[in-house]
LUMNU-736023 format. One record per residue: y, z, x of N, C-alpha, C in turn; residue in one letter. Coordinates in steps of 0.2 Angstrom, whole numbers, plus 5000, padded with zeros to 4 digits. Each point is the difference from the previous one (the first is absolute). Layout:
BEGIN
YZXYZXYZXA
...
This chain:
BEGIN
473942885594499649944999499350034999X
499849984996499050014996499849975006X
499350025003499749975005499150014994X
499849975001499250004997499649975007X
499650065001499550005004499349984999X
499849935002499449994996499450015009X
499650024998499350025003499350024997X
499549985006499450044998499850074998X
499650004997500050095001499650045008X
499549945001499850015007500350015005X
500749974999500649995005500650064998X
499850064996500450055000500350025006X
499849995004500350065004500749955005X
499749954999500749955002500650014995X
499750014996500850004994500350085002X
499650045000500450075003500249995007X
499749985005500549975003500849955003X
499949964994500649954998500450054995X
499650044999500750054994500350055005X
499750015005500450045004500549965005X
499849965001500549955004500749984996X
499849994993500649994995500550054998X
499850075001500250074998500749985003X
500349985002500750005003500449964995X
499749944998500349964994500150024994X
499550064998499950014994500650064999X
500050075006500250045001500749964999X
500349965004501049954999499949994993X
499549994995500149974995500149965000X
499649935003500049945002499449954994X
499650055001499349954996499750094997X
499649974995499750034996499150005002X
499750025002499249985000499550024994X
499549934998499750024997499149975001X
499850034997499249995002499650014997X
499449984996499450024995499850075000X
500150055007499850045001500550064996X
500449984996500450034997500049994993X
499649994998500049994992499450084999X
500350014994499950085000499549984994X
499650085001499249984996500249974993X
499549974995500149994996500349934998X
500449995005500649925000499549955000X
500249954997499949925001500049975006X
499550005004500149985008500149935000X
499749954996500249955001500449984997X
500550024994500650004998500450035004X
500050025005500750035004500049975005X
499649975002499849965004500449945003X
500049984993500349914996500750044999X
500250044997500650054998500549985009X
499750045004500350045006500249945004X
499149925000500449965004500549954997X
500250014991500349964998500750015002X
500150075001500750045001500150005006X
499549985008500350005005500349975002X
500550005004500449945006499750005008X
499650045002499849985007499050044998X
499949935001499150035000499549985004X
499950075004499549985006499350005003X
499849975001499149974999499850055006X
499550045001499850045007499449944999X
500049965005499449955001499650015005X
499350024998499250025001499749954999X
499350005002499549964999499750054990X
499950054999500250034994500249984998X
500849995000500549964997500049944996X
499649975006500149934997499349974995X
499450065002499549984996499950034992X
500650054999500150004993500449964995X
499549994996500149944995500650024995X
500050074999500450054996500749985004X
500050035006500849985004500449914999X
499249975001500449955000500149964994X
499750004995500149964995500850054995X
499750085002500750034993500750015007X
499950035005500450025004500449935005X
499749985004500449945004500249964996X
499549974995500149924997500850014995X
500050074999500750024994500550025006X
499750025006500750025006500049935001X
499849965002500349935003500449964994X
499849994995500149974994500850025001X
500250074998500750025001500149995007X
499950025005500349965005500449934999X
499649985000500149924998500749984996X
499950034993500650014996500550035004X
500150035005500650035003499950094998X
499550004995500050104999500050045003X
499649995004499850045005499749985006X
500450045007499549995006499550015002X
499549975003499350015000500050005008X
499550075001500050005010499350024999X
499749965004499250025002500050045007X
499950065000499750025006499450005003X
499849985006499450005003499850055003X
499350044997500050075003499449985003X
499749984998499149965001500049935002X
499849985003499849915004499449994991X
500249964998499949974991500249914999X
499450014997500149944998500649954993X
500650005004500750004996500149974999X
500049935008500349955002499649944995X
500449964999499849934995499950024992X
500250084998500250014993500650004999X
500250034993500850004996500350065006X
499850015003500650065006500049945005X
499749975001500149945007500749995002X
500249994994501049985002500450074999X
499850054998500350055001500250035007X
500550005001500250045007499650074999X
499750015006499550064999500550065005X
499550065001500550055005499150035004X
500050025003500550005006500349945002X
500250015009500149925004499549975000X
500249924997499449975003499450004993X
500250054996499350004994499350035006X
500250015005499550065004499750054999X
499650004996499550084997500150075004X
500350054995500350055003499350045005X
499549974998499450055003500049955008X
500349954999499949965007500550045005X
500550034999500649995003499550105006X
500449985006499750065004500550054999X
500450004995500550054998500149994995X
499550034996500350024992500650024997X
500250055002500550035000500649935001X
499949975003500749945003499949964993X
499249994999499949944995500450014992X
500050074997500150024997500950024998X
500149995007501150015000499849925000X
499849965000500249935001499949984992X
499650024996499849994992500650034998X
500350095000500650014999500649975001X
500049985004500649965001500349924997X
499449984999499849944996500350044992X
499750044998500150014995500650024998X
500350055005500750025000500649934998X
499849945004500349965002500149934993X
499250014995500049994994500550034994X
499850075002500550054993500750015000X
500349985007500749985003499949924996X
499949985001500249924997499949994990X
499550054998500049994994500550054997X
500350065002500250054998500849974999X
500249995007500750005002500149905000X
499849964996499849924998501049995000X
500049945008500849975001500450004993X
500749994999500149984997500349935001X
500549964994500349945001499449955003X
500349975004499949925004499250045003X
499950065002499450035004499449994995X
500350054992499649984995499849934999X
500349975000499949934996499749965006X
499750015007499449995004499550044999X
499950064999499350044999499949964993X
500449994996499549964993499949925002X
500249985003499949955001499350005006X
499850065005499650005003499150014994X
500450054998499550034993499849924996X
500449955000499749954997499549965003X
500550015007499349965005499350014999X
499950075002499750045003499349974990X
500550014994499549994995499549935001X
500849935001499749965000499349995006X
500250025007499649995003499250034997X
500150044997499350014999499749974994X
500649984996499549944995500049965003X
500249975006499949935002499350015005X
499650075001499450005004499549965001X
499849974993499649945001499949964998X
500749965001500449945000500249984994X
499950044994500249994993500650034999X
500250004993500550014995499650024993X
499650064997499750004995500550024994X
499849964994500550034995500450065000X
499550065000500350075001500450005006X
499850005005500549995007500549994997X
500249924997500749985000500250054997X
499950014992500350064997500150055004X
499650045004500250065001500849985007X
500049955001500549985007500649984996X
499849974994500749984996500350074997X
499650084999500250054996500350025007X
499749995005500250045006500749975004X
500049944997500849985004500450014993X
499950014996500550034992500050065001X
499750045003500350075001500250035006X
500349955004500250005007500549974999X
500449944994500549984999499849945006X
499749965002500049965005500149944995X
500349965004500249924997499649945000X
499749984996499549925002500050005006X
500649985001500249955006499750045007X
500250075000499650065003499250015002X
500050014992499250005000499349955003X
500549944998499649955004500049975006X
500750045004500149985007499350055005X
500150054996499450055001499349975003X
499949994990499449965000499949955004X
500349945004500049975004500050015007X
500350065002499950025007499050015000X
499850044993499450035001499649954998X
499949954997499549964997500149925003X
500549995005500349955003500249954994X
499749935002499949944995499749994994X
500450084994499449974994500850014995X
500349955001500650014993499649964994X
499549994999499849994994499750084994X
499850025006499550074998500850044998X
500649995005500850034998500250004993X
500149914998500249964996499650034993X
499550025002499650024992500150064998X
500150045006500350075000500750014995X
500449965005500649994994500149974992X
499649934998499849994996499850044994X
């Protein structure tokens, strides 16, 4: 499993710390880790950049107040990891290492780690904070790697469509592009109208007109 690591540079020393906690997963040959801090002199940084997040499947945000105040993180790095999310590409885990200003942005709906989305520098046992982010993660790369088969699969895509719609439906629209991307995304899940829309209807409640035009 590709893992892309996005973070500050301020906040290095939390990523060498989250890369030793992962050393068990990488050592099974479980996930792959990758990180900025690994493009060799002379490379295109911002082309591997865009390269490494586009080829992830699991990408995780070390969330700082740093973090969050880089325009560079947020506009090339988070806005293209959630995008994929969304589409079903990739999963997207926010860790809270620093108490940051997150909450009421595009990670607000993302399941954060540790427990609780409680800031790892809050906890009086870092050490504990830190096996609870592992294990979240662990519990991640188990479910993307080893993905059910039969009737199992065909609820994780169906959850995967939820989970799309509910985020186009965040503020209370249906935008053109939306629909496009939710109609490509039930065509490559094999899901059926009749499916798709029972979905949409759990998530959006009383709007079969905004459905009806979907299908149309």
């Amino acid at each position: 499993l590709r893992v892309f690591c996005s973070y500050a540079h301020r906040d290095e020393h939390y990523l060498e710390v989250l890369k030793t906690w992962l050393v068990g997963l990488e050592r099974d040959g479980l996930i792959e880790q990758w990180h900025d801090g690994m493009i060799s002199a002379g490379g295109e940084w911002e082309e591997a950049i865009a390269e490494h997040l586009k080829d992830s499947q699991l990408v995780l945000l070390l969330v700082t107040p740093d973090f969050m105040a880089s325009q560079y993180i947020y506009e090339k790095e988070i806005d293209r990891a959630i995008e994929r999310h969304k589409r079903g590409e990739a999963r997207v885990i926010p860790i809270i290492v620093r108490p940051a200003p997150w909450e009421g942005t595009a990670l607000d709906r993302l399941q954060a780690l540790p427990k609780n989305a409680r800031a790892i520098t809050m906890w009086a046992n870092r050490d504990q904070a830190w096996l609870n982010v592992l294990q979240g993660i662990q519990q991640a790369v188990e479910e993307l790697l080893f993905e059910p088969e039969g009737h199992e699969s065909e609820k994780a895509s169906e959850q995967i469509y939820r989970e799309a719609v509910q985020w186009a439906w965040t503020d209370g629209e249906l935008h053109t592009r939306e629909v496009e991307r939710l109609s490509d995304l039930a065509g490559e899940y094999e899901l059926s109208t009749a499916r798709a829309s029972a979905i949409e209807r759990e998530v959006m409640g009383d709007t079969k007109e905004a459905i009806l035009e979907r299908q149309e």
